[in-house]
C-alpha positions in Angstrom: 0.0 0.0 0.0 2.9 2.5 0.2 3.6 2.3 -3.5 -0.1 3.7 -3.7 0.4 6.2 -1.3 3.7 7.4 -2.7 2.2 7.1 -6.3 -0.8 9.4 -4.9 1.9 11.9 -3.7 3.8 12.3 -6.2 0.3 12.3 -8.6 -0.7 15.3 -6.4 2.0 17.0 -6.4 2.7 16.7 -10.0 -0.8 18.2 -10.6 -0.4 21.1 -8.3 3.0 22.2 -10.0 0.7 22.4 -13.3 -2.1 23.9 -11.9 0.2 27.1 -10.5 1.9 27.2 -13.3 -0.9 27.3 -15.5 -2.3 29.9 -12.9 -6.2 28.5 -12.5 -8.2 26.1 -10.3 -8.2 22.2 -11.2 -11.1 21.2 -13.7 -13.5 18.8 -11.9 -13.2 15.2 -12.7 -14.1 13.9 -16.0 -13.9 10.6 -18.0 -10.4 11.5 -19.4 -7.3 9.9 -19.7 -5.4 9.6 -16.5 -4.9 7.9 -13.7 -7.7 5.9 -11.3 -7.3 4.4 -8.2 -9.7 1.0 -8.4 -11.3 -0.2 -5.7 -14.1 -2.3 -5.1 -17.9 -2.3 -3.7 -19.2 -5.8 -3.2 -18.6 -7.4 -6.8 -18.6 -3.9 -8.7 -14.8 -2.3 -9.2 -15.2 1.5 -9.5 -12.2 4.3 -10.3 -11.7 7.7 -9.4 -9.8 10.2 -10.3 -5.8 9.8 -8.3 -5.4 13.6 -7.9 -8.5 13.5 -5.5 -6.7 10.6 -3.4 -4.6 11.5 -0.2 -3.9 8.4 1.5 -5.2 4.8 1.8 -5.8 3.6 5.5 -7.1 0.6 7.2 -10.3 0.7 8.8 -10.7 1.7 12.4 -14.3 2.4 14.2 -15.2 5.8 13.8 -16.9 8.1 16.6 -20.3 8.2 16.0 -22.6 11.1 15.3 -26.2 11.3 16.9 -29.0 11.2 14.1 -26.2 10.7 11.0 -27.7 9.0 8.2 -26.6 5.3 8.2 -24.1 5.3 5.5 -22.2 8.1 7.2 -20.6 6.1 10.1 -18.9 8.9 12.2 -15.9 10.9 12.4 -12.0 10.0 12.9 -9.1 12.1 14.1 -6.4 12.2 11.6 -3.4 13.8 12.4 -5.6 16.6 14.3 -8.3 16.8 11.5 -11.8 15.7 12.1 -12.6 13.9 9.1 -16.1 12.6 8.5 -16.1 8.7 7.5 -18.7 8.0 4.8 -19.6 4.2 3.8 -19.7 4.1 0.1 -21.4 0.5 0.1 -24.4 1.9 2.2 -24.7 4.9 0.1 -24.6 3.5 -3.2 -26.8 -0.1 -2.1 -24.6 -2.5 -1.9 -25.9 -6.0 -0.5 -23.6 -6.1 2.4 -21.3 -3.9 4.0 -19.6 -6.6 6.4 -15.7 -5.0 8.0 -13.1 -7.8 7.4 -9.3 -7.1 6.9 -9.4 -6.2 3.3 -11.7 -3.0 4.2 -10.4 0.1 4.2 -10.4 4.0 4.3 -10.1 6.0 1.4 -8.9 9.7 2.2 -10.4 12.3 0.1 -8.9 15.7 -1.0 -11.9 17.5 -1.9 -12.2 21.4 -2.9 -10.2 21.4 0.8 -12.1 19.3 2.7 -10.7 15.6 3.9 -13.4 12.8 3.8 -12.9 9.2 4.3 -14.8 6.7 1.8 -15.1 2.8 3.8 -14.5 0.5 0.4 -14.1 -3.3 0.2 -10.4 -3.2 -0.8 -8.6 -0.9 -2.9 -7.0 -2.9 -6.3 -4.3 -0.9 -7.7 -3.6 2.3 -9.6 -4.5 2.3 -13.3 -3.4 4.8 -16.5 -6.4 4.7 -18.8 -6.5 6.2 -22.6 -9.1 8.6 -23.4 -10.1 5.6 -25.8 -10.5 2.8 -23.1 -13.5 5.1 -21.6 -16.9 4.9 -23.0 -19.9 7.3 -21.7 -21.7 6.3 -19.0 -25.3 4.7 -20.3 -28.4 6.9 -19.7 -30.4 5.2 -16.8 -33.8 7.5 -16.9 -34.9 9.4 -13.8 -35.1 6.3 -11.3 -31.4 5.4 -10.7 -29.2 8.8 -9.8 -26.6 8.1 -11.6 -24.9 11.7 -12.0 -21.2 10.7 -10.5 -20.9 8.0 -12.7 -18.5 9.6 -15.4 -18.2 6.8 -17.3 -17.4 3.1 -18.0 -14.0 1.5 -18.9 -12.9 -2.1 -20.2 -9.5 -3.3 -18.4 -8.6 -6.7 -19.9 -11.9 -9.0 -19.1 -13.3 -6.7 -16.3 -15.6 -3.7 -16.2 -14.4 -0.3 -14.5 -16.9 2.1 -13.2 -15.5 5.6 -13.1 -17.2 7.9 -11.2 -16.7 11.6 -10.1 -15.9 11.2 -6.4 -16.5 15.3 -5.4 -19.6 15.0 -7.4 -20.8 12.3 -5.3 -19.9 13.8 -2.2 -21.0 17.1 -2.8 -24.6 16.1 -3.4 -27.3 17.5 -1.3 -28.4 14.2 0.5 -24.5 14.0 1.6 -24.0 17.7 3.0 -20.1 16.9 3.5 -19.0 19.6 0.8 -19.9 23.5 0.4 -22.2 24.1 -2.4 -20.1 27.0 -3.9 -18.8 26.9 -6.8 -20.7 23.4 -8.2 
């Protein structure tokens, strides 16, 4: 896991030497080329966007909140920052959301705001071409589907990308400010 975490670094830091050098704020996530850390929800694998990844961590019991929605299991003190610890398998349905020692916690760098993500496992870091990415299939009005960027073929298994800000910055998740989006 510390070649992921070193990889993230060096990702980020890579991106922020562009973005001051290019003097503007980063774009929001979109199914581009780039990198994607994989991970996986029950038998889904999903991918987002490195840049918005600071560090991989096992999972360790959070401190409740009174009256939090299920899928947002409490809050953890990481190095002096209170950061709130969502569980992506709740909020996106999954069958089960069972802790074992594969489960861990995704940190999120998110217009300045850490947030965990609680994940199955985490796979491995992938480099995707713009041409490996299809768009991601319209699903009506029934399935909210909006962070869901698009859908990529690795070798014989299926990639769901999806736009991890845009997730949580939705309304139902509160865990982002509204400006700007």
């Amino acid at each position: 896991m510390d070649m992921i975490t070193d990889a993230a670094a060096v990702a980020r830091h890579e991106a922020q030497r562009a973005i001051e050098a290019a003097g503007k704020r980063a774009p929001s996530l979109q199914a581009h080329n780039g990198e994607y850390l994989t991970f996986r929800l029950g038998a889904e694998e999903y991918g987002i966007d490195i840049l918005r990844v600071q560090e991989i961590r096992s999972y360790e019991q959070p401190t409740r909140i009174a009256n939090a929605p299920s899928f947002l299991k409490g809050v953890v003190n990481l190095r002096g920052v209170i950061v709130p610890i969502v569980d992506l398998r709740l909020k996106l349905g999954c069958d089960s959301a069972d802790y074992t020692p594969f489960t861990v916690v995704i940190v999120l760098n998110l217009r300045g705001r850490v947030v965990g993500a609680v994940v199955d496992s985490v796979s491995d870091v992938l480099e995707l071409a713009g041409d490996s990415i299809r768009p991601a299939p319209a699903m009506g009005t029934t399935v909210e589907a909006d962070f869901i960027t698009g859908i990529a073929s690795v070798s014989e298994r299926m990639l769901i990308l999806m736009d991890i800000e845009a997730l949580m910055g939705s309304a139902d998740m509160g865990l982002l400010d509204q400006v700007g989006t």
